[in-house]
Every structure is written in C-alpha cells, then in structure tokens.
N, C-alpha and C positions, 0 to 999 in steps of 0.2 A: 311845473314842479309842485310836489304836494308837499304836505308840512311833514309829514309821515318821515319823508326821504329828508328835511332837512334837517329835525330830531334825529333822525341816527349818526347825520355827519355833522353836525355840527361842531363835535372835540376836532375832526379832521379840517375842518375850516380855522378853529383856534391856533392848531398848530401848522397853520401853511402846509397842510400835505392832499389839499386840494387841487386837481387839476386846474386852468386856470379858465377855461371854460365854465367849470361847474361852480367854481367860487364868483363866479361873474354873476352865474343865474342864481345863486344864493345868497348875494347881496340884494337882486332885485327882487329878489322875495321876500325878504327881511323887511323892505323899503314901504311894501306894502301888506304886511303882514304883524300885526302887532302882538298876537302869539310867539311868531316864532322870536321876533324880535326881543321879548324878556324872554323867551327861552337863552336865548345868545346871550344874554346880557348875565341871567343868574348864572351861564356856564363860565361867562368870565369873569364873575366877583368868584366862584370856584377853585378856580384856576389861581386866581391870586393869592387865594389865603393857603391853599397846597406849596405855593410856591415862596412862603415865606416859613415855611416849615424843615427844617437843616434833610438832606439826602442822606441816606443812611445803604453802604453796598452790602449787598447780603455777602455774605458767609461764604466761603466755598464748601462746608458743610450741608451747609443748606441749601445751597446750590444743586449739589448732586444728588442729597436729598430730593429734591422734587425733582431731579431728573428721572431718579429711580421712579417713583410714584406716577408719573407721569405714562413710564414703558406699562407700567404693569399695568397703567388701568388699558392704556391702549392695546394692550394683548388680551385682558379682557371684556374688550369691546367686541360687541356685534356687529360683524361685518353685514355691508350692503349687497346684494345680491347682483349677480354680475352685469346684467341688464342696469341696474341704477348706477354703477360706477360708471359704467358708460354715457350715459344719458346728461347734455346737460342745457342748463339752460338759456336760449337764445335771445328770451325778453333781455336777462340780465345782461346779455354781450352787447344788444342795441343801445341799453340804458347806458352802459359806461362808453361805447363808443360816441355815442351821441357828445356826452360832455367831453371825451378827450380825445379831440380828431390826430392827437399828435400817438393814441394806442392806436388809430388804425396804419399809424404811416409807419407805426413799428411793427408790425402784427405783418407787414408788408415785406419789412426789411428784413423780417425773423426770417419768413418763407422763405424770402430769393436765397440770403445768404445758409439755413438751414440745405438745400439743394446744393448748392453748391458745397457745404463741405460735404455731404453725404457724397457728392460723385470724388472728390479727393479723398475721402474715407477708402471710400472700395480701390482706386486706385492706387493708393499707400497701404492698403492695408495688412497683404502678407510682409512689408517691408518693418510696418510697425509691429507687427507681431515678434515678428522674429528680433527686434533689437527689447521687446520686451523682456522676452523670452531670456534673451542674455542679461539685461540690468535689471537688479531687482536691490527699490532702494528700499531705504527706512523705513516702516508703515509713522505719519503724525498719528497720535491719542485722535488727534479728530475726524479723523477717516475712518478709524474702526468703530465698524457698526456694531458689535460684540465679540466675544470670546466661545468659538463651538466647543473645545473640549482643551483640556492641560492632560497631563500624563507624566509622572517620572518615570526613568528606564530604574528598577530594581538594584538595590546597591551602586549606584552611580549616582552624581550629582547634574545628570544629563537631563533637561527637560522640553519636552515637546509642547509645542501647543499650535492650534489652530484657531483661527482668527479670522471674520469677515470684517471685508471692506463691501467694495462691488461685485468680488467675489470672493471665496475660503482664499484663505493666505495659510500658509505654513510655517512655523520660526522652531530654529533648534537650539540652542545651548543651554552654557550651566546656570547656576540659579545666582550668580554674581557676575552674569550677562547684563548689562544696563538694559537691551531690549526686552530681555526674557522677563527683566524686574519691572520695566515699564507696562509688558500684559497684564501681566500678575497684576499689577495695582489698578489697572485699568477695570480686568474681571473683577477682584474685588469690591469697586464701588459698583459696577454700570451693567452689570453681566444680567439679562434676564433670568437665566437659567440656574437653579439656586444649585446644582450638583456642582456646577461649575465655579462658581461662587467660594461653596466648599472647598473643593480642591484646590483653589488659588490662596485662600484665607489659611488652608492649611501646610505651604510652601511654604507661605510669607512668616509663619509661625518659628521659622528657622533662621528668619534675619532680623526678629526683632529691633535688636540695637540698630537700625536704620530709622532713621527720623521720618523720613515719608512710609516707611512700613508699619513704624509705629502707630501715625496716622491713621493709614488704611486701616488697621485694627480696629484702633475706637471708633473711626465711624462705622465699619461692620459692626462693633456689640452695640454702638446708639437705635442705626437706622436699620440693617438688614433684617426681612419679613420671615427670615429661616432660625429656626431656635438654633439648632445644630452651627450654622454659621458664627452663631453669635458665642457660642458655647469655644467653639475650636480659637476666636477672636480673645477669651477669658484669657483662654489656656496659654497663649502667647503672649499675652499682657502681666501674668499672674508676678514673673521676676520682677516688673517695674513698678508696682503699686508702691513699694516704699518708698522710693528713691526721686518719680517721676508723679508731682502731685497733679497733671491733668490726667495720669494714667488714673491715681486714683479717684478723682472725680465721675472718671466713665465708670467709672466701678460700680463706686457709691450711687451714680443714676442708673447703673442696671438694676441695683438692689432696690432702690426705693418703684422704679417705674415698668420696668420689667416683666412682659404678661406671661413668662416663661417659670415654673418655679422652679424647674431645675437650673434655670440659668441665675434666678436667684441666689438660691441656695449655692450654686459654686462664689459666685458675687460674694457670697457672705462670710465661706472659706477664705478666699483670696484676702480677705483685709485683718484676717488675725492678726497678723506680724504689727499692724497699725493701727490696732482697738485702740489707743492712748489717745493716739491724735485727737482734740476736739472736734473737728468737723466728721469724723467717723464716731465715736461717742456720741454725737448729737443724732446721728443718726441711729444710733444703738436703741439710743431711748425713747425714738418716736415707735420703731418696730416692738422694741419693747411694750408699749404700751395700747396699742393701736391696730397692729398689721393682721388682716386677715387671714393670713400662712399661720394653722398652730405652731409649726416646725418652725417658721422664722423668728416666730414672736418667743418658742421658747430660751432659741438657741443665743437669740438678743438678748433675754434676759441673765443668761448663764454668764456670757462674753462680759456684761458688763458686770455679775457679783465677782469676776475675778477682777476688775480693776481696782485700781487700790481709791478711796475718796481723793474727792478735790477741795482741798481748804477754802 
C-alpha cells in the first residue's frame, strides 16, 4: 500500500465507509508509517473541531438552486468521445477488488441474478407491456427527468404538456389540475430548457395567490439565467409586493443585484405603491446615490423628492 492511496482515503477510513479489508491494510500502514500516521491524526483533530460546530440544512432554495447550476454546467460540458466512455480501467477494478473480496462475490451475484431476470424479462415481457399500456400512474417530482414542452389549447383552460421520465410521458388537464400544477412548478424550477421555463413561469402567472406558485415565482426572479423568465416572474408577483413583504424583498433584490436592467427597471416600477416603506426608501437612496444605471439613479432620485421628510 502506498501513502499516496492512503492520503486520498483516509476521511473514508474516519468515517467507517472502508471496506474491512482495506481498513485492515490501512491500519498496518499507519502502524509503520509515521507520515501517514499525523496525516490521520491532523485529519482527526479536523473532524472534531467541524463537529463541534451547530449543522446548518440548506434551504430548499438553494437546494434547487445548485441543482439548476449543476444541469447547466453539465449540458455545457464536453463530452468524451465514444471510444473513452467505453473504455475503462482494469488496474482500478484489481485494486478495489483486491481490498473488498466481498465486491467480487457481489459482482458474482449481480451477474447470475442480472440473467436470470433478463430471461424473465423477455418472458413477461409482452404481458408487462400490455398491463402497462392500461395503468398509467402518477409521475413522483422525482422521476421526472425534465419538462419537453407545455402548451395551452386557445381560449380554453386545457393544458398540455410533455414530460420525461425514462421516457416522454404526456399529461393533460386544466390548470387547477394538482398534476398539471405539480409540472408547472417542477418546469419552473429544474427545466433546462429556458422556453420551457418561460412558458410554465407564464401559466403559473395566473394562480398567483397559490403559496407554492407564489414561491415558484421568486425563485424564478432570484435564480433563473433567462431575463425574459424573470421578467414574466415580476409581472405575476407585481399584485403582491404591498401586501406580501417576502414578495417585496425578491423585489428589492432584483433591483439592487439584478444583471438585467430591464428587469430592474420593471423591479423599480413594481414598488411605487411602497416608496414609504423604510426598507424600500433605504434602498432608494443607495440607488439614488451610487447606482451605475443613469435611468435608475435618476428615477431613485425623483421617487424619493416626492416622499414627504422623515422627522
């Protein structure tokens, strides 16, 4: 064993998700190895001072947030060329079997029982089709892989849409369908496809007073990479900025952080009705004073000589 390999597993070894092989031979390398042995050792006075530190669950904003971030870098990722997806490597297969005799006796077990359901596959298999064919349940949010296309039928409240799983799914109803309202919010956050995106953000723009649409909204104007999305997200949020003070905080952070200025600029609209408020006035006079937009900075200044002084 070299110290190389025990440097990279060694958090795996802190946390018991060592085979029991490999942690066998990583103890006896520690034993005689005084490198790696304050390696382990600084990784555990590490460990402790992390773990006296209070857990904090992210957000489900932020959650979907990097999930978003996540698709899109992997869409713009270069792919490997078809020869290297296939290719792989067999040193690596020895090394881990070596340490976990208990992956080849599963590697064993996969096989046999992989055969055998493939021969009950083919033998069931028009019987499963065909009971498929007749029940067709609920898609879970977590099966779908994305949203291919929405559609409303013209003058109707009838809406189409198309949805992969493992493969295109189809769903129809009105737009106070729970399933139909379940894509919709699902395209809105996760959808790579920003036309799609649009078109769900601008459905949902009609059920505002929904708490979870509501939602959907402002994390469309916070996170989505499409101005236009975020734009259509204003425009459905525009009723509730007086009434609904985290509506107007998505507001107020489009304005202030916003790389869009038309989206700004509607941002800047949208809170007239609520210049008074101090947390919008505060923000008046930072733009006022400061903001790089001539048009924001002027329109900051106007907004705020019509407010009347504060004693």
């Amino acid at each position: 064993m070299k110290c190389e390999w025990v440097q990279e597993n060694v958090l795996l070894y802190i946390y018991n998700e060592l085979p029991d092989d490999a942690r066998y031979e990583l103890d006896q390398h520690i034993a005689r190895c005084t490198d790696c042995a304050a390696e382990l050792k600084a990784t555990r006075n590490f460990q402790a001072t992390l773990s006296q530190l209070p857990v904090e669950e992210p957000t489900p904003n932020l959650l979907a947030a990097s999930r978003m971030r996540l698709q899109e870098a992997l869409e713009g990722a270069e792919q490997g060329r078809f020869w290297q997806r296939l290719v792989f490597d067999p040193a690596a297969w020895l090394r881990q079997i070596r340490f976990s005799p208990a992956l080849a006796a599963v590697i064993l077990m996969v096989g046999f029982g992989g055969g055998t359901a493939a021969t009950y596959t083919v033998l069931k298999g028009q019987r499963t089709s065909t009971i498929a064919s007749i029940s067709e349940a609920q898609p879970a949010q977590s099966s779908i892989t994305g949203i291919r296309s929405i559609s409303q039928e013209p003058g109707t409240n009838q809406i189409s849409i198309q949805y992969d799983t493992v493969s295109t799914q189809h769903a129809e109803g009105s737009l106070n369908d729970q399933r139909i309202q379940q894509l919709l919010l699902f395209a809105a956050r996760n959808n790579y496809n920003s036309g799609v995106r649009m078109d769900s953000v601008d459905l949902l723009t009609q059920k505002p007073n929904d708490s979870h649409v509501r939602e959907a909204l402002m994390y469309a104007l916070r996170y989505d990479s499409n101005p236009g999305v975020r734009l259509k997200a204003l425009d459905g949020l525009g009723a509730y900025v007086k009434d609904d003070t985290r509506v107007r905080d998505a507001v107020l952070e489009a304005l202030l952080r916003d790389s869009n200025p038309g989206v700004r600029t509607e941002a800047l609209h949208l809170l007239d009705p609520v210049k008074a408020d101090s947390s919008v006035r505060a923000v008046l006079q930072k733009l006022a004073e400061s903001d790089q937009n001539q048009y924001i900075r002027s329109q900051a200044r106007t907004e705020l000589a019509q407010l009347p002084e504060i004693d």
